[in-house]
MDAnalysis code that builds the backbone (N, CA, C; Angstrom):
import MDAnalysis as mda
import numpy as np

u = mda.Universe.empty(483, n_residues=161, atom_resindex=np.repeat(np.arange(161), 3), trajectory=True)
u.add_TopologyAttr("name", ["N", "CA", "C"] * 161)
u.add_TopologyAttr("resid", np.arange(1, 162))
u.add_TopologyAttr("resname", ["UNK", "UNK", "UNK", "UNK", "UNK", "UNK", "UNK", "UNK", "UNK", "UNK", "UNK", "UNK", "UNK", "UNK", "UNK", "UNK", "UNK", "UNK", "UNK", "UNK", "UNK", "UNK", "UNK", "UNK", "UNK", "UNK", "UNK", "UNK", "UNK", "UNK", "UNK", "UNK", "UNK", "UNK", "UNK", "UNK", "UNK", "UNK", "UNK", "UNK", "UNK", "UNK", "UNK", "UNK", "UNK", "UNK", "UNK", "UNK", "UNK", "UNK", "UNK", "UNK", "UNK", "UNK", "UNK", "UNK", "UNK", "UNK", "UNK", "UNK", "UNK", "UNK", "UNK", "UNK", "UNK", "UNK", "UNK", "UNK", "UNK", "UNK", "UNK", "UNK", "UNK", "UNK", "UNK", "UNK", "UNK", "UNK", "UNK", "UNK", "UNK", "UNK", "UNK", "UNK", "UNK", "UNK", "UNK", "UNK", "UNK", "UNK", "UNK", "UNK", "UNK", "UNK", "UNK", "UNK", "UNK", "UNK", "UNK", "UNK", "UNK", "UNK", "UNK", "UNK", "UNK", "UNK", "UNK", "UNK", "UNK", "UNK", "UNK", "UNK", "UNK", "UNK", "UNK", "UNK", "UNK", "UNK", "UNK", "UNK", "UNK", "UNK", "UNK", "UNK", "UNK", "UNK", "UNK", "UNK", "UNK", "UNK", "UNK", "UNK", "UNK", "UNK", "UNK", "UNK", "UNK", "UNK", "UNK", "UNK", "UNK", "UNK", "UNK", "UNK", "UNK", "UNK", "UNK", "UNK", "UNK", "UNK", "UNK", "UNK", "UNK", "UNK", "UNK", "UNK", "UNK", "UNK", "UNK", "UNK", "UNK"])
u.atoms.positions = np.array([
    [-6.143, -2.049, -10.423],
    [-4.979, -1.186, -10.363],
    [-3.742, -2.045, -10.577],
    [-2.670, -1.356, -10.945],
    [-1.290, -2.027, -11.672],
    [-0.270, -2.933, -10.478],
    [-0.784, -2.198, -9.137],
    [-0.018, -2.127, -8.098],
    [-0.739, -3.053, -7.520],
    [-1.705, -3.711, -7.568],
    [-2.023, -4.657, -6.877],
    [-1.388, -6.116, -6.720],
    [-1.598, -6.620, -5.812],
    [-0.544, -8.181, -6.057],
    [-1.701, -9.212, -6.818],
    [-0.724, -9.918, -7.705],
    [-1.404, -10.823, -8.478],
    [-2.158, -11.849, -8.364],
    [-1.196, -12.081, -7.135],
    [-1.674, -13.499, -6.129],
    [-1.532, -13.372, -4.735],
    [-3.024, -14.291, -4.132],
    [-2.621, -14.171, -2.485],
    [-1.743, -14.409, -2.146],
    [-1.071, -13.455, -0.704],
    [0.450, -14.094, -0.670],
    [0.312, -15.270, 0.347],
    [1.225, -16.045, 0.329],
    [0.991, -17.192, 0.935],
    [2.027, -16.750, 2.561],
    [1.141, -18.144, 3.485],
    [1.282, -17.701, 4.701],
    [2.565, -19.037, 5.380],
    [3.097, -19.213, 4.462],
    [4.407, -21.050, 4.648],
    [5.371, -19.880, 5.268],
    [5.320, -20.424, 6.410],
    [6.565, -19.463, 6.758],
    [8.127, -20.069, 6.585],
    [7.851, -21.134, 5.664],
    [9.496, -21.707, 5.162],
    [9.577, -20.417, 3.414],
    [8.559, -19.554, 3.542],
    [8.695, -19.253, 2.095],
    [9.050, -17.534, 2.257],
    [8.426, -17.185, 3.492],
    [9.195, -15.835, 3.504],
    [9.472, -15.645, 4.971],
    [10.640, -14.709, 5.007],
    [11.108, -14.290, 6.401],
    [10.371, -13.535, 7.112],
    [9.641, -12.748, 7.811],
    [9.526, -11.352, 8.170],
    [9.869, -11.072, 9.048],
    [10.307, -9.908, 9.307],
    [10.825, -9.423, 10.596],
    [9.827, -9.292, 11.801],
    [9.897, -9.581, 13.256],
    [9.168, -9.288, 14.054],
    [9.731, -7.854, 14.150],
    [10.303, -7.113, 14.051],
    [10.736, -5.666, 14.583],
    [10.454, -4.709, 13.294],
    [10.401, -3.052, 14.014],
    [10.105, -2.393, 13.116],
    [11.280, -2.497, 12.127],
    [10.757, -2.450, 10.735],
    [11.884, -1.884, 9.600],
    [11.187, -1.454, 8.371],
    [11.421, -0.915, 7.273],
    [11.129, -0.245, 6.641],
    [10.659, -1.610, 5.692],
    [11.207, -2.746, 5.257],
    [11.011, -3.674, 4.349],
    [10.971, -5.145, 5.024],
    [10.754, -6.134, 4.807],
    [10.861, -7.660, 5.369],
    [11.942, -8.054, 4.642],
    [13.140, -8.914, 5.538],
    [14.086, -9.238, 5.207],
    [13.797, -9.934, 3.449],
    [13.299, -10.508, 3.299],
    [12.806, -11.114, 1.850],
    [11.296, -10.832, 1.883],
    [11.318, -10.556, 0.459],
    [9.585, -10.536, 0.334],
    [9.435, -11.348, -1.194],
    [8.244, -12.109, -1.149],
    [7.815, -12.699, -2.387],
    [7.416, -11.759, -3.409],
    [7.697, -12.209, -4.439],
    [7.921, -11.212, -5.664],
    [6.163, -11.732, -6.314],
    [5.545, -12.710, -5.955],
    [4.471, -12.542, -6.392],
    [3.320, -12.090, -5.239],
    [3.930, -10.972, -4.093],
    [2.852, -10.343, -3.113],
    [3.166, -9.189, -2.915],
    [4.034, -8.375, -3.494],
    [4.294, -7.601, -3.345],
    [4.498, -6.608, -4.512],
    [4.608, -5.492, -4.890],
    [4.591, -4.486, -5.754],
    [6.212, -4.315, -6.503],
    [6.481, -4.711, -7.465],
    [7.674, -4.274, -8.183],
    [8.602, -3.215, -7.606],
    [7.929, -2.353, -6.909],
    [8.738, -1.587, -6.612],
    [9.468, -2.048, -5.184],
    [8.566, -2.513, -4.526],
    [9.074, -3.343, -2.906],
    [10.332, -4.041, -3.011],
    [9.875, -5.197, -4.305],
    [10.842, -6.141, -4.551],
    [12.317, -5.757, -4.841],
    [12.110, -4.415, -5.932],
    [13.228, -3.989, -6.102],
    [14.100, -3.494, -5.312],
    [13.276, -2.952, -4.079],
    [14.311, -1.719, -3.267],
    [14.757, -3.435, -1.900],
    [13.995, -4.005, -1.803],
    [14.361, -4.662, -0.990],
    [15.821, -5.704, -1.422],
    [15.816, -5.497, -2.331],
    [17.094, -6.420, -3.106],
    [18.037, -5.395, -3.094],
    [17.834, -4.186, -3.547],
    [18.670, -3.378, -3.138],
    [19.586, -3.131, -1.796],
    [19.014, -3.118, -0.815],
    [19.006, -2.953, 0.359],
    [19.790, -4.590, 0.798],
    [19.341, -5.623, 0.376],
    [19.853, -6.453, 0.567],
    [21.279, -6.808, -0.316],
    [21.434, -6.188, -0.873],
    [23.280, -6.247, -1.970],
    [23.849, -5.666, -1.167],
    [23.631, -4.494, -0.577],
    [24.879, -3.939, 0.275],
    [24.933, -3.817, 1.495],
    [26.291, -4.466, 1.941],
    [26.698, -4.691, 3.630],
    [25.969, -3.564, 4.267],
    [26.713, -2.265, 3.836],
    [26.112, -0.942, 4.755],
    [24.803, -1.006, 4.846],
    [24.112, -0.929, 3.711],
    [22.704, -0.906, 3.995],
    [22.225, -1.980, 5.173],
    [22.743, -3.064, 4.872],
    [21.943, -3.942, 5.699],
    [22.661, -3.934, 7.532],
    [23.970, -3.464, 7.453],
    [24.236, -3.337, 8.859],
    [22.902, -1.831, 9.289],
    [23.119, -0.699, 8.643],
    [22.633, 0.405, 9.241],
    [20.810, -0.064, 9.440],
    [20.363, -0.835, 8.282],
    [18.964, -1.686, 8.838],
    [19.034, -2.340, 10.230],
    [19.858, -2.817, 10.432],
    [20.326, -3.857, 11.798],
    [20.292, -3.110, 12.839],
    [20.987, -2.318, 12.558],
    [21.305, -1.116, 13.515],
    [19.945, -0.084, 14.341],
    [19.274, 0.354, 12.976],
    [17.809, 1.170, 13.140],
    [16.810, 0.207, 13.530],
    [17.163, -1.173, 13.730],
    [16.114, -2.018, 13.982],
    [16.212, -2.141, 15.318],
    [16.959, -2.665, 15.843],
    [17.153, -3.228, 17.183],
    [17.225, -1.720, 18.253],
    [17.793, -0.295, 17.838],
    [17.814, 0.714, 18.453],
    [16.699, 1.039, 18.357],
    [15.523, 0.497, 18.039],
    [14.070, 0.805, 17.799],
    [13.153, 0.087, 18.509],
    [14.138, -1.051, 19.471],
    [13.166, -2.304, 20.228],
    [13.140, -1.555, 21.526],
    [12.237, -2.520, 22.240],
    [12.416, -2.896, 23.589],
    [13.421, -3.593, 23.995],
    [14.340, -4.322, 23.159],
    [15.094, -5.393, 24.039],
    [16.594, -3.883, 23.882],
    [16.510, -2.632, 23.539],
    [17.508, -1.572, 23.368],
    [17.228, -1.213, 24.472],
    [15.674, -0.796, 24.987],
    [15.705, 0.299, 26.209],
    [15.592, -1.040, 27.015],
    [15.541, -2.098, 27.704],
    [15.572, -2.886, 28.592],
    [17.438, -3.075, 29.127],
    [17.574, -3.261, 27.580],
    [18.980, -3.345, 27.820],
    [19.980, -2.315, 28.388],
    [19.637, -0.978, 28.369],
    [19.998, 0.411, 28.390],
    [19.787, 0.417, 30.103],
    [18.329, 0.151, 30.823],
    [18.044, -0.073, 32.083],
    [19.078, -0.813, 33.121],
    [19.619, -2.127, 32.450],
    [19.892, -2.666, 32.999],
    [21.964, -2.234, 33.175],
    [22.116, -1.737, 32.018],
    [23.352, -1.179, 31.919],
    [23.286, -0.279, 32.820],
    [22.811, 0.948, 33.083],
    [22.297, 2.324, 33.461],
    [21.867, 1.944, 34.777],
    [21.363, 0.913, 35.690],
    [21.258, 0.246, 36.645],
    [22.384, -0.030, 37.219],
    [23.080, -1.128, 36.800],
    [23.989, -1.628, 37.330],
    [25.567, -0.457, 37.120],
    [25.577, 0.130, 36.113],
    [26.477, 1.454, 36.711],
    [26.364, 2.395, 37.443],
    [25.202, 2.942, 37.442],
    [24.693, 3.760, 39.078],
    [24.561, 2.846, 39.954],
    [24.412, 1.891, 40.095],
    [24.525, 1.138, 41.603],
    [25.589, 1.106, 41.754],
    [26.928, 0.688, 41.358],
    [28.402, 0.154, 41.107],
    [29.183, 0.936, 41.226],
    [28.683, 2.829, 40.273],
    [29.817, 3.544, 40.217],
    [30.687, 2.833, 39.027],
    [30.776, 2.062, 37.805],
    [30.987, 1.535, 37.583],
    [32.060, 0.483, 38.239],
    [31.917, 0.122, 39.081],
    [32.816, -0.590, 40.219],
    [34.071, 0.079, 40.495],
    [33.569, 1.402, 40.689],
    [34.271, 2.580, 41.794],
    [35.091, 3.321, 40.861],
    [35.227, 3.365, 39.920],
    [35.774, 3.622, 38.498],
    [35.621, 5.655, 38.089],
    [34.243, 5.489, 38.544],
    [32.852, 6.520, 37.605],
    [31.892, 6.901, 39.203],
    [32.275, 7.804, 39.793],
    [31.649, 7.862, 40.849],
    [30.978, 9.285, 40.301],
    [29.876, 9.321, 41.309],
    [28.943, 10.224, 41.156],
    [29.350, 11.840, 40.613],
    [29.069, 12.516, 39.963],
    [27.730, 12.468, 38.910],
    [28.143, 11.893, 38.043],
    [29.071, 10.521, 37.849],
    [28.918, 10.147, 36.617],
    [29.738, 10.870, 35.467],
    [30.586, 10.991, 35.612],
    [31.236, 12.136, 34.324],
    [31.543, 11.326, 32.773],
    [31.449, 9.721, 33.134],
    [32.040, 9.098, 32.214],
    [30.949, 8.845, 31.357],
    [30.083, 8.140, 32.518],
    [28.299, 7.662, 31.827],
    [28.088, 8.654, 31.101],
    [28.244, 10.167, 31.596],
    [27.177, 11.159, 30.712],
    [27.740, 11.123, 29.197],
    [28.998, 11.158, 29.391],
    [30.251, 10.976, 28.066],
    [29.765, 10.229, 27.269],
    [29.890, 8.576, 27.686],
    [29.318, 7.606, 26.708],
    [27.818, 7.345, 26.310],
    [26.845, 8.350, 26.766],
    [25.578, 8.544, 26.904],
    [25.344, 9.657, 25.813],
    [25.736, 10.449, 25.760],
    [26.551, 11.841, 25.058],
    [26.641, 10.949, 23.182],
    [27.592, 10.452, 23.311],
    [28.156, 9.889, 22.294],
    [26.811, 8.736, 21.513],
    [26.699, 8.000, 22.535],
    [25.734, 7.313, 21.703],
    [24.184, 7.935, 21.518],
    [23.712, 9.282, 21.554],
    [22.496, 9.581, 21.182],
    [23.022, 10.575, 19.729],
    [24.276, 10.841, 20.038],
    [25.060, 11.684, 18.369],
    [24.851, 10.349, 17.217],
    [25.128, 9.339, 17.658],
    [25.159, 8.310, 16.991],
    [23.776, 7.722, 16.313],
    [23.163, 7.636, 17.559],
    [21.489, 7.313, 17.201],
    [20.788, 8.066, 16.502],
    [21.032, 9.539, 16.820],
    [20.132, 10.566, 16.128],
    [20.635, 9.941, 14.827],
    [21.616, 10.305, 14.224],
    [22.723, 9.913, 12.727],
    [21.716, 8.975, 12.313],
    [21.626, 7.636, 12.823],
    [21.140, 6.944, 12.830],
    [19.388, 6.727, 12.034],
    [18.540, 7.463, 12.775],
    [17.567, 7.963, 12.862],
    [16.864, 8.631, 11.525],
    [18.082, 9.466, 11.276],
    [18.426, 10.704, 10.340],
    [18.019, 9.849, 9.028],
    [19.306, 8.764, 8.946],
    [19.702, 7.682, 7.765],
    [18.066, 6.922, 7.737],
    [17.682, 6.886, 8.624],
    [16.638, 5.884, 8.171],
    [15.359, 6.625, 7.608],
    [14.787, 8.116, 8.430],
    [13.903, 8.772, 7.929],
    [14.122, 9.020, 6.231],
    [15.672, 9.402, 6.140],
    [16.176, 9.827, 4.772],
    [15.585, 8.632, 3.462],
    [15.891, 7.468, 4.410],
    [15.664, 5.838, 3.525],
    [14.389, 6.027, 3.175],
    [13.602, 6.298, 4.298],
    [11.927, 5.587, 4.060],
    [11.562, 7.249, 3.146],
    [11.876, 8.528, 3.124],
    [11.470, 9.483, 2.509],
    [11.675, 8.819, 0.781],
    [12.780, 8.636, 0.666],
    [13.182, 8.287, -0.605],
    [12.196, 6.844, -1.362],
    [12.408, 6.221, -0.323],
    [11.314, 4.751, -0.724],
    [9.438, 5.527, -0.952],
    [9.402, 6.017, 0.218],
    [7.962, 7.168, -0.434],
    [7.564, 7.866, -1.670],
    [9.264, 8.429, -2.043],
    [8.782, 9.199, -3.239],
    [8.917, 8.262, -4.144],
    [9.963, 7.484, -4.352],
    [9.619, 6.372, -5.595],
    [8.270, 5.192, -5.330],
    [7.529, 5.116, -4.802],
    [6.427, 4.934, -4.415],
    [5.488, 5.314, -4.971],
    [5.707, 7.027, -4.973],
    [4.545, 7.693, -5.041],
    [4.914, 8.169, -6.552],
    [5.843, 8.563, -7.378],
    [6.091, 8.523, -8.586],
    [6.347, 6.975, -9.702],
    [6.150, 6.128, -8.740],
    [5.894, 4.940, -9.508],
    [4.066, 5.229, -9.595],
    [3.573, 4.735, -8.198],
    [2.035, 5.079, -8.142],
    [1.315, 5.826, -9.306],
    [2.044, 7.343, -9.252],
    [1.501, 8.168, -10.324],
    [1.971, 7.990, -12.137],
    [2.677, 7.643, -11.791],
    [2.939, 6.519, -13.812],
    [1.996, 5.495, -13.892],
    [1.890, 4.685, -12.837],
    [0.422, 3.668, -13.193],
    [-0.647, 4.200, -13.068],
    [-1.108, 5.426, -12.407],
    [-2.459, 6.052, -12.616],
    [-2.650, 7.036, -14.048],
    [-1.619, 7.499, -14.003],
    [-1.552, 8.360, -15.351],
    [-1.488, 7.270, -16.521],
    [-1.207, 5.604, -16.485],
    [-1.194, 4.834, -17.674],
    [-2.923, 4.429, -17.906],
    [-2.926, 4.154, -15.884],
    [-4.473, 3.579, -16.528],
    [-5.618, 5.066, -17.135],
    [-5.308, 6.213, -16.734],
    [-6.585, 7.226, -17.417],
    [-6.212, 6.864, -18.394],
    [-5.282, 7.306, -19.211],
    [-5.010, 7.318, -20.996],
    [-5.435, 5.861, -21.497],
    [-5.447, 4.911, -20.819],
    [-6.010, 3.884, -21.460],
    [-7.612, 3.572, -21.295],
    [-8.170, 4.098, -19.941],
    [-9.034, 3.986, -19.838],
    [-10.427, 5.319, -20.664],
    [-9.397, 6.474, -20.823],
    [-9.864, 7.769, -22.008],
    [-9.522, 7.256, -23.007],
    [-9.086, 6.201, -23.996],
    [-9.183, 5.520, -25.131],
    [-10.200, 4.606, -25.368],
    [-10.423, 3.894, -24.230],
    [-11.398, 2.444, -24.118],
    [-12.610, 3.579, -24.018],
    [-12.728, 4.761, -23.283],
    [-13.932, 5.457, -23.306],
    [-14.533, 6.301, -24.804],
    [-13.380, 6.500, -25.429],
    [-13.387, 7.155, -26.492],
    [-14.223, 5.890, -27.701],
    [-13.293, 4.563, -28.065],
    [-13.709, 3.770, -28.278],
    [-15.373, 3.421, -28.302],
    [-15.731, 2.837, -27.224],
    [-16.736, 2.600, -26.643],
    [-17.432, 3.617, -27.282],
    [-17.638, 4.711, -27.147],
    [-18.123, 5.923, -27.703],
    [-18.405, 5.591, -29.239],
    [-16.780, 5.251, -29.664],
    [-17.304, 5.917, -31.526],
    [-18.334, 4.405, -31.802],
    [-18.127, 3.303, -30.897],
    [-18.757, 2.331, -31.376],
    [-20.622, 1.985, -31.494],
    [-20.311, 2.839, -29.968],
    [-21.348, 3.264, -29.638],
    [-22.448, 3.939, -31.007],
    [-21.736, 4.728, -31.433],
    [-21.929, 6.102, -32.358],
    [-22.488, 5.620, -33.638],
    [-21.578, 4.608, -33.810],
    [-21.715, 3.418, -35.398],
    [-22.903, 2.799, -35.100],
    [-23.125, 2.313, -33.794],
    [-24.179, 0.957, -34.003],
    [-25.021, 2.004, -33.846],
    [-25.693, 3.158, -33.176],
    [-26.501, 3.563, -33.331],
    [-26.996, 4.150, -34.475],
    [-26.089, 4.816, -35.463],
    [-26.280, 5.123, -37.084],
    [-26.409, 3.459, -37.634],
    [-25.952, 3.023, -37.638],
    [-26.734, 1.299, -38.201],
    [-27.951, 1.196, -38.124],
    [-28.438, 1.083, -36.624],
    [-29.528, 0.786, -36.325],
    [-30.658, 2.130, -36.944],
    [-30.579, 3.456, -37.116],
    [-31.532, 4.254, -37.973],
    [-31.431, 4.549, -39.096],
    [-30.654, 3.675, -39.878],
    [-30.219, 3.438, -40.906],
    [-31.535, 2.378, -41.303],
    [-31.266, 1.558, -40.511],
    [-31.695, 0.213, -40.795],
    [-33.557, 0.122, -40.420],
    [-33.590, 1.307, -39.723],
    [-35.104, 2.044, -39.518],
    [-35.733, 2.426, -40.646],
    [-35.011, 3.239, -41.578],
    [-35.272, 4.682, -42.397],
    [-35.901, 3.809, -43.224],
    [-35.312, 2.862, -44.037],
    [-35.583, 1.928, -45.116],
    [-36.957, 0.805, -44.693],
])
């Protein structure tokens, strides 16, 4: 298949980055382990600031070190009141709590939107290399066939006499 990588990819980790956290692509990927199309969108993604802050962004709001961090915020302001500031129920917390899940969802939104789009050019790249290899491979069959066809008229040809 067209999409396959050419060469094993190698495991030097001075030669590619990868991310330990979820993301849609590895900060760099080798162009001889990966699929033309990877390479491309990942360069993409890597030219522009936005893209790569809102990656930053969907990455780390996607860890553990977000909800640990969230605990410990969310901890120490309900214990504190934010040091008498924000007293119970909290009217401020819910506010800035409020605000940042409008944000995250957004967030969320942008990235499902990313990886939908990376899917379909994926899957319409995919289907141009399957639709190249039948037609080539219904030629090589066709082929094969008429050759087929010849050597066997040769050969009762070469009977008859």
């Amino acid at each position: 298949m067209t999409s396959a990588p050419t060469a094993p990819p190698t495991h030097d980790p001075k030669s590619v980055r990868v991310r330990r956290h979820h993301s849609t692509l590895p900060t760099r990927v080798l162009k001889e382990s990966h699929t033309p199309l990877v390479v491309q969108e990942a360069e993409r993604r890597a030219a522009s600031v936005q893209l790569r802050v809102a990656d930053a962004i969907t990455t780390f709001a996607g860890s553990m070190r977000f909800v640990y961090a969230h605990i410990v915020i969310f901890g120490v302001w309900c214990g504190t009141g934010l040091f008498g500031l924000d007293k119970f129920p909290f009217e401020f917390l819910t506010m800035a709590v409020s605000l940042e899940a409008i944000f995250l969802s957004t967030f969320v939104m942008i990235a499902q939107n990313r990886q939908a789009s990376f899917a379909q050019a994926k899957a319409d790249h995919d289907f141009v290399s399957q639709e190249q290899e039948l037609a080539t491979n219904t030629d090589l069959t066709k082929e094969i066939h008429r050759l087929t066809v010849e050597l066997h008229a040769r050969m009762t040809a070469g009977d008859a006499k």
